[in-house]
PAKOLLUM-25587 format. One record per atom (N, C-alpha, C, O, CB): atom name; residue number from 0; x, y negated, z negated; residue in one letter. Coordinates in steps of 0.05 Angstrom, whole numbers, plus 32768, in hexadecimal, padded with zeros to 4 digits. Glycine has a CB too. Example, Ala and Ser with C-alpha at 12.3 -4.5 7.8 and 13.67 -1.06 7.14 Angstrom:
2
 at   i   c1   c2   c3 aa
  N   0 8108 8072 7F64  A
 CA   0 80F6 805A 7F64  A
  C   0 8108 8042 7F64  A
  O   0 811D 8042 7F57  A
 CB   0 80E2 8059 7F4B  A
  N   1 8101 802D 7F72  S
 CA   1 8111 8015 7F71  S
  C   1 8102 7FFF 7F63  S
  O   1 810C 7FE9 7F5F  S
 CB   1 811A 800C 7F8E  S
END
This chain:
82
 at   i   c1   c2   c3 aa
  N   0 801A 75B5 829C  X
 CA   0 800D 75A2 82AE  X
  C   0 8015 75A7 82CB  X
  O   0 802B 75B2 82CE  X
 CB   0 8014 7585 82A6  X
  N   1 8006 75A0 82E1  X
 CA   1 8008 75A4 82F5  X
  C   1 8006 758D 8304  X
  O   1 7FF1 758A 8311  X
 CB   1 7FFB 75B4 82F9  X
  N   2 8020 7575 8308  X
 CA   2 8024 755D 830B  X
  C   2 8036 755E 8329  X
  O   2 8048 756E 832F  X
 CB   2 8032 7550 82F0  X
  N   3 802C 754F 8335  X
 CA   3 803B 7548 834A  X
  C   3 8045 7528 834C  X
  O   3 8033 7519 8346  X
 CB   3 802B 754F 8361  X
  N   4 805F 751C 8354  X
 CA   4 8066 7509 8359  X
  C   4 8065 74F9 8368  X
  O   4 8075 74FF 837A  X
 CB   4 8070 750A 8356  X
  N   5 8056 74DD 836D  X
 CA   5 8049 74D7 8386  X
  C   5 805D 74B8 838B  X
  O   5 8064 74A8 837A  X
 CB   5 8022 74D3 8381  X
  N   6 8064 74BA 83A8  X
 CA   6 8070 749D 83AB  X
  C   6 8068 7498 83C4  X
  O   6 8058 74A3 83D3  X
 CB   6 808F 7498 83A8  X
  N   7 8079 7484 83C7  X
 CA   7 806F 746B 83EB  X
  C   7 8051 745E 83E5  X
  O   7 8047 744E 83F5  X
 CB   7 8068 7484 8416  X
  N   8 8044 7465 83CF  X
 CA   8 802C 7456 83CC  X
  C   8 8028 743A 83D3  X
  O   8 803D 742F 83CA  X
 CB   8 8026 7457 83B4  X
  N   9 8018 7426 83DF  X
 CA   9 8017 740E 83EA  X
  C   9 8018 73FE 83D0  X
  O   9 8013 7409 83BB  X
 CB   9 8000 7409 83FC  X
  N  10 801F 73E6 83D2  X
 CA  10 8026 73D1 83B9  X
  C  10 8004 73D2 83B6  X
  O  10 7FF2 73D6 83C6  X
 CB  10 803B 73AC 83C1  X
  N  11 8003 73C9 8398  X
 CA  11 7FE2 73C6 838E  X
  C  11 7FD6 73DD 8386  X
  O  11 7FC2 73DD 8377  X
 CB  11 7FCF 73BD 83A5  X
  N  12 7FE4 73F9 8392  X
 CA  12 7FCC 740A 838D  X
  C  12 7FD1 740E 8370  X
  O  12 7FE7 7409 8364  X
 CB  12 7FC9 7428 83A0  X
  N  13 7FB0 741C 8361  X
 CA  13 7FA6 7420 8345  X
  C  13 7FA4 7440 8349  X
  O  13 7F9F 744D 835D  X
 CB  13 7F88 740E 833D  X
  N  14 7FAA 744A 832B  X
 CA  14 7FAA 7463 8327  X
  C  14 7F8B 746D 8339  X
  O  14 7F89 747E 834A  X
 CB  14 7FAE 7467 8305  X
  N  15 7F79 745F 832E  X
 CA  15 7F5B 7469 8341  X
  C  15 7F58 7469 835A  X
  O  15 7F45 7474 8366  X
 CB  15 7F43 745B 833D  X
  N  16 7F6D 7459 8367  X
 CA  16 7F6D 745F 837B  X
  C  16 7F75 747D 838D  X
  O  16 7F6C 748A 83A0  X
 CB  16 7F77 744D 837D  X
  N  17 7F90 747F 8375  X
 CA  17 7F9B 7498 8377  X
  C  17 7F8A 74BB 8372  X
  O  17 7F8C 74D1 837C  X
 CB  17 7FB0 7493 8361  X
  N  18 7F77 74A9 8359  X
 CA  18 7F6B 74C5 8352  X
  C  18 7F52 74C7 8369  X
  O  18 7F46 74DD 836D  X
 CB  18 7F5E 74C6 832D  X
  N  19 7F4B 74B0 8379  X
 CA  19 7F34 74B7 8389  X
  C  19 7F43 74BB 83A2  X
  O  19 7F34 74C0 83B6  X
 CB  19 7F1C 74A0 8389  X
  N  20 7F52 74BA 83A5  X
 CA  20 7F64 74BB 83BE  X
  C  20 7F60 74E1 83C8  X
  O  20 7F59 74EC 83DD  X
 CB  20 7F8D 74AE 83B3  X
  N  21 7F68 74ED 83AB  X
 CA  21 7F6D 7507 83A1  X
  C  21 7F52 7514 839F  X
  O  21 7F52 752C 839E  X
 CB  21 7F7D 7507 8387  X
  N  22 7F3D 7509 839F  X
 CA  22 7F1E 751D 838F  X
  C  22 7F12 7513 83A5  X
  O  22 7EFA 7518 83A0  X
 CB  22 7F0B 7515 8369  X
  N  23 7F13 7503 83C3  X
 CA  23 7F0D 7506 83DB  X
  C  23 7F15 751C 83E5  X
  O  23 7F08 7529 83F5  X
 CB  23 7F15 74F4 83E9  X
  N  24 7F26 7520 83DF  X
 CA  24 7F3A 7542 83EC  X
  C  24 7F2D 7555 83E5  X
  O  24 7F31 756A 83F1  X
 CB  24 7F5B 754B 83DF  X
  N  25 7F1C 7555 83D4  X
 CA  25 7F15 756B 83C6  X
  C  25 7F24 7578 83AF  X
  O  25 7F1C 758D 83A5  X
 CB  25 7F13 757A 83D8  X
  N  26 7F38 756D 83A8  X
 CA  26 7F49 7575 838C  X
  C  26 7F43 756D 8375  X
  O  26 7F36 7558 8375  X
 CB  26 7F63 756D 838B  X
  N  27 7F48 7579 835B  X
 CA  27 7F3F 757C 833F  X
  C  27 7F55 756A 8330  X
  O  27 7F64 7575 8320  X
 CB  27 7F3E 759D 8334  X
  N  28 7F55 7556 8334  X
 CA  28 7F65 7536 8325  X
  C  28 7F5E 753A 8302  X
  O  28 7F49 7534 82F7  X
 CB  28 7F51 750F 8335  X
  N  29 7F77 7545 82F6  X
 CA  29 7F7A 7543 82D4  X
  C  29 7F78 7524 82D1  X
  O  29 7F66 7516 82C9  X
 CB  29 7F9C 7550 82C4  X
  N  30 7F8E 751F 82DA  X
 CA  30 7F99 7500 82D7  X
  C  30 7FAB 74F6 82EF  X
  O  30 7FBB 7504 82FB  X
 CB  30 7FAC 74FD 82BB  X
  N  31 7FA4 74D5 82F5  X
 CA  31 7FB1 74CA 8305  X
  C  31 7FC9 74B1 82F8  X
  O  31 7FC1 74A7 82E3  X
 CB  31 7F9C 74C1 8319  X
  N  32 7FD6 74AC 82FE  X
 CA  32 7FE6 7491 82F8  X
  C  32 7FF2 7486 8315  X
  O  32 7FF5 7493 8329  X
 CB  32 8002 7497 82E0  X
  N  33 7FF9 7461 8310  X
 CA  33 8006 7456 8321  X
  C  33 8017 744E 830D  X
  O  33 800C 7442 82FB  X
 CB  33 7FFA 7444 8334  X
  N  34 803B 7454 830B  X
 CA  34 8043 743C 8304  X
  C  34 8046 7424 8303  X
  O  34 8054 7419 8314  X
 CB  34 804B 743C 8304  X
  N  35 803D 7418 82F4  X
 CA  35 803D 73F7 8304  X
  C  35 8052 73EA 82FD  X
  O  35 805C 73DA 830D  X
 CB  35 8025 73E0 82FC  X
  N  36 8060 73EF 82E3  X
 CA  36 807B 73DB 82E3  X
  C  36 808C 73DD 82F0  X
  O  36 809A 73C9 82F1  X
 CB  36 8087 73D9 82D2  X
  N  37 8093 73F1 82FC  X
 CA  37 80A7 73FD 8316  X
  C  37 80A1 73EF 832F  X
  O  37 80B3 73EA 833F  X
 CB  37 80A2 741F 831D  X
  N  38 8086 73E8 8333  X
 CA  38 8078 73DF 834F  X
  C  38 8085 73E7 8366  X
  O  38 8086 73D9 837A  X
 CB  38 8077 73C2 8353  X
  N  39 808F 73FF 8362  X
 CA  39 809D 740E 837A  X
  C  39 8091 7422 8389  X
  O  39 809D 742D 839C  X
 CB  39 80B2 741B 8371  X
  N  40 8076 742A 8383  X
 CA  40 805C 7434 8393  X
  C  40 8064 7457 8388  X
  O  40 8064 746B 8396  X
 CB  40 805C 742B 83BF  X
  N  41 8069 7454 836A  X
 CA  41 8062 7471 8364  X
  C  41 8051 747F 8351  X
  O  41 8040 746E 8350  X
 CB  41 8074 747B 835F  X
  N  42 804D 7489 8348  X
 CA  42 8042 7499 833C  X
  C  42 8036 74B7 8332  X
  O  42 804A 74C3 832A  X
 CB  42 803D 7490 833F  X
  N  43 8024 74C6 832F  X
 CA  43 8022 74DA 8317  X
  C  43 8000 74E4 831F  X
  O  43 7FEC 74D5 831D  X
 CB  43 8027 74C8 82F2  X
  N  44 8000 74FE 8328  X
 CA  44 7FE6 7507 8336  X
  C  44 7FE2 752C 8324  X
  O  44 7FEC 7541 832D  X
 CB  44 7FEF 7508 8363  X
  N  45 7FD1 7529 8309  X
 CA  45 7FD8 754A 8302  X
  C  45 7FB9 7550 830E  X
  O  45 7FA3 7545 8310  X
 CB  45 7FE0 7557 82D8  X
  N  46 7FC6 7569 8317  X
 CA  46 7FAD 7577 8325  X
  C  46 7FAC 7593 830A  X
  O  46 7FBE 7598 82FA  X
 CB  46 7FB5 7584 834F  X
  N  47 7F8B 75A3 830E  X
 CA  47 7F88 75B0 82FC  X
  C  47 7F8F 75CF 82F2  X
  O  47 7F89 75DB 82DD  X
 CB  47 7F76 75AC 82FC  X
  N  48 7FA0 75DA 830F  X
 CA  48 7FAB 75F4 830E  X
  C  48 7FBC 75ED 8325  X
  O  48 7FBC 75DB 8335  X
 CB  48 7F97 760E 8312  X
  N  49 7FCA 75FE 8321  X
 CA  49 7FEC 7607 8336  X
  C  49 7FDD 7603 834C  X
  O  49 7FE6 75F0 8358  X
 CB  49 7FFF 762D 8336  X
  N  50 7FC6 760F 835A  X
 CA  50 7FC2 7619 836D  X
  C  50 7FB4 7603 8384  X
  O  50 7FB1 7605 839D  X
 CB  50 7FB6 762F 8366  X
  N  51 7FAC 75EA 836E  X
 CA  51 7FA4 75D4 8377  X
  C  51 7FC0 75C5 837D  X
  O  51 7FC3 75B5 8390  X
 CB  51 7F90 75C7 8364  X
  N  52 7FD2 75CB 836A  X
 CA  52 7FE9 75B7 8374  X
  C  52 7FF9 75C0 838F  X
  O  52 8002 75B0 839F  X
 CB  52 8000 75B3 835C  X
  N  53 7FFB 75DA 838F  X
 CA  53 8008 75D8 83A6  X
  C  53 7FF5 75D9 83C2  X
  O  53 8001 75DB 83D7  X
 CB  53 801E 75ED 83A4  X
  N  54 7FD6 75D7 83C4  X
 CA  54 7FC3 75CF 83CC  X
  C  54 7FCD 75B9 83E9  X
  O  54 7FD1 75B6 8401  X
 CB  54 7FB3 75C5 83B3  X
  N  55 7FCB 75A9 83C4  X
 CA  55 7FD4 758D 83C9  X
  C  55 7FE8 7580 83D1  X
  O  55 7FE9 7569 83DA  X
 CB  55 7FD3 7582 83BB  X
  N  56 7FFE 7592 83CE  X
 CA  56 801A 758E 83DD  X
  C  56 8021 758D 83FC  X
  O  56 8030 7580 840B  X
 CB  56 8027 75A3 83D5  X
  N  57 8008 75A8 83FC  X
 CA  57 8005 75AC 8422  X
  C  57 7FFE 7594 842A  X
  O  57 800D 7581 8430  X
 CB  57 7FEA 75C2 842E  X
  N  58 7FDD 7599 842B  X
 CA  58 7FCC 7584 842A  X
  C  58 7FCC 7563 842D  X
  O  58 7FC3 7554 8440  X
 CB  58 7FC6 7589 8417  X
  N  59 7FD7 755D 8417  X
 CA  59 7FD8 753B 8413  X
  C  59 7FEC 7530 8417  X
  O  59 7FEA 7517 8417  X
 CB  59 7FD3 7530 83FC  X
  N  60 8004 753C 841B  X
 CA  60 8026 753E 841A  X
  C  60 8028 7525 8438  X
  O  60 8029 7533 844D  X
 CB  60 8036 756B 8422  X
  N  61 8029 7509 843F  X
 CA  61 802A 74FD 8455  X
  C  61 800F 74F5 8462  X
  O  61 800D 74F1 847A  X
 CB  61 8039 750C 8464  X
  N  62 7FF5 74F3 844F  X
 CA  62 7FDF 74F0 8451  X
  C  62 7FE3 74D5 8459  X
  O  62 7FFC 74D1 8459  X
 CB  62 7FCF 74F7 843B  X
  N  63 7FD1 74BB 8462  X
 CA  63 7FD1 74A4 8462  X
  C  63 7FC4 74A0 8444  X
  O  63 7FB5 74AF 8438  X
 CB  63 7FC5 7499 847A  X
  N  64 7FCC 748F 843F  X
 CA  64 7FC4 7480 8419  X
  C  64 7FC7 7468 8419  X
  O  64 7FDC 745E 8413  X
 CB  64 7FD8 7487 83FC  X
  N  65 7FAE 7458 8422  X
 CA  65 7FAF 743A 8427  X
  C  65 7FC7 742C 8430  X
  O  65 7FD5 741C 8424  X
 CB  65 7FA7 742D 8411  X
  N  66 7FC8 7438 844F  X
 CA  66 7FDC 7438 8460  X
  C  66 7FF8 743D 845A  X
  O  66 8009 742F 8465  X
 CB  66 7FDB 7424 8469  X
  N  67 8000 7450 844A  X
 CA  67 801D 745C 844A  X
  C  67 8013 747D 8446  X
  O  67 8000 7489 843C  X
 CB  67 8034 744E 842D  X
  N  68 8028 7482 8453  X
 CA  68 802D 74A7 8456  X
  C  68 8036 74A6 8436  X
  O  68 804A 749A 842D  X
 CB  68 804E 74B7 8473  X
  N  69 8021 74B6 8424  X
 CA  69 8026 74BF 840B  X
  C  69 8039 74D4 8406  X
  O  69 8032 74E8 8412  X
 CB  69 800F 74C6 8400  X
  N  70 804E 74D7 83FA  X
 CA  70 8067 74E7 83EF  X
  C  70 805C 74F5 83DB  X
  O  70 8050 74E7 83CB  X
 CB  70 807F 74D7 83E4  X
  N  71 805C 750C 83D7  X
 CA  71 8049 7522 83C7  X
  C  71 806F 7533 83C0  X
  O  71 807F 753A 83D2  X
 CB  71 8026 753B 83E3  X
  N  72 8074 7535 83A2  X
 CA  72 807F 7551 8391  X
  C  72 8079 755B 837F  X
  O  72 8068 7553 836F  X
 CB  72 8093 7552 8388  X
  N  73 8087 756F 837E  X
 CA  73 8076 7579 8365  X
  C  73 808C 7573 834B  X
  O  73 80A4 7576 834E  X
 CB  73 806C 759E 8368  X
  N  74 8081 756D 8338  X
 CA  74 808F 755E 831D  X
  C  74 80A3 7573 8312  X
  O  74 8095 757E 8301  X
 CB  74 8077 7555 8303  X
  N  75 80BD 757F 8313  X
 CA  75 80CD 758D 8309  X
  C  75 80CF 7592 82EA  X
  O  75 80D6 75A7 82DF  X
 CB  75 80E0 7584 8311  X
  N  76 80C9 757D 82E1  X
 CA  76 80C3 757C 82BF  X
  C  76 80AB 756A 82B5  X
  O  76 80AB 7555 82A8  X
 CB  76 80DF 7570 82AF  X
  N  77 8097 757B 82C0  X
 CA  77 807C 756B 82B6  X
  C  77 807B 756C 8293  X
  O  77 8083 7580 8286  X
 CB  77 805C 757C 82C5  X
  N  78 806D 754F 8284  X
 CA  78 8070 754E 826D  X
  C  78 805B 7562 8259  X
  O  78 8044 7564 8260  X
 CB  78 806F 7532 8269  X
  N  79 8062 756E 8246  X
 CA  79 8051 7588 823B  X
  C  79 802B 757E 8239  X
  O  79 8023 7568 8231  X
 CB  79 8061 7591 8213  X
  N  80 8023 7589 823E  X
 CA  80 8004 7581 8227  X
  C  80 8002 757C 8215  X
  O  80 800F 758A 8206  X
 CB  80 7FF3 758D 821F  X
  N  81 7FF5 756A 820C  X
 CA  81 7FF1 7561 81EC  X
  C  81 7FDD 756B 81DC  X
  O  81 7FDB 7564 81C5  X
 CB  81 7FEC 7545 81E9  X
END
């Protein structure tokens, strides 16, 4: 998987927000998540090849995201495919 770790997200936001946040950019969104029981504004952005993630690293890395500068990494131990 090719997951990046997303934080500073604004209180409220929904994973769709996240995944449309991402496919405005022009990037190829596997899957989005917001954690919500954490309510600590993070979450989980897999894009569909390496080349999109670090794309997206450049790219979106301090973007505005319903008014906070979005925190973009890349996931060190993304979880296997199922």
């Amino acid at each position: 998987r090719f997951r990046l770790l997303v934080s500073n997200m604004p209180e409220g936001a929904e994973w769709q927000d996240l995944k449309d946040f991402a496919l405005q950019k022009g990037f190829e969104v596997t899957y989005a998540n917001v954690f919500q029981r954490e309510n600590n504004g993070t979450g989980v952005l897999d894009l569909a090849t390496e080349e999109e993630l670090n794309k997206a690293l450049e790219e979106l890395n301090g973007l505005d995201f319903k008014g906070n500068p979005i925190v973009l990494e890349k996931d060190p131990n993304p979880p296997p495919l199922r």
